[in-house]
C-alpha positions, 0 to 999 in steps of 0.5 A: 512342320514343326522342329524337334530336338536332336535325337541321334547321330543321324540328326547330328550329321544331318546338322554337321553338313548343313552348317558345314554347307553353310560355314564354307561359304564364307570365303575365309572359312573356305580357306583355312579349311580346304588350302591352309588345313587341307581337309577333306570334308567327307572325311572330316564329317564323320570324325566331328559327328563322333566328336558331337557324340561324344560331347551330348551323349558321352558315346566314347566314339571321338579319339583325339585332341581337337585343342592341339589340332586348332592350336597347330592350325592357328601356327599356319593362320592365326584363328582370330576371335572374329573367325570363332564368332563366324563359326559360333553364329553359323552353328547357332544359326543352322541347329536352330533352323533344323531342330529345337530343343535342351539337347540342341541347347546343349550343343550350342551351349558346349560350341560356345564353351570349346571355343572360350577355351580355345580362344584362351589357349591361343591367347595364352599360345601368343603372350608365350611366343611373344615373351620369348621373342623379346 
């Protein structure tokens, strides 16, 4: 059967909770999502499908700042660049097993560009409270 494009919010939550599946495996993922953020998935999917709306299809669904969430999680366990790596390629891995197309690039392209950022604010988060530590 061939795959096609991302095309609705159906086809994002369908992606969420294949990757999520997937992604909770790991054992650290597991960790910090469950014990150090204490998520609860079936209320977190539909939140992150309102985020990826909003990101491919401008909807103005997602309300909040997902940058000061991943900054105030990195306090309680530090998000190392390996941690974004697993992330990125278990999100590459999964859309692409389910659908193909510009759309889907687009995500994977948005994924990779979010998670520079972060990575750049937690950088710059740690210089900070080294330089003030010393």
């Amino acid at each position: 059967m061939p795959r096609r494009d991302l095309r609705d919010r159906e086809d994002l939550e369908l992606l969420l909770q294949a990757f999520y599946q997937e992604l909770l495996q790991d054992e650290e993922m597991h960790a910090i999502f469950h014990e150090v953020a204490g998520i609860d998935m079936a209320a977190h999917l539909p939140r992150i499908a309102d985020f990826w709306e909003q990101v491919l299809w401008h909807t103005g669904a997602y309300a909040g700042n997902p940058m000061d969430v991943h900054l105030e999680l990195h306090r309680a366990w530090p998000l190392r660049a390996e941690l974004f790596h697993r992330w990125l390629d278990t999100f590459t891995r999964v859309g692409r097993a389910l659908f193909e197309g510009p759309t889907l690039e687009t995500a994977i392209e948005r994924a990779h560009s979010i998670a520079r950022i972060m990575q750049m604010k937690i950088n710059n988060l740690d210089r900070l409270r080294k330089e003030l530590n010393n």
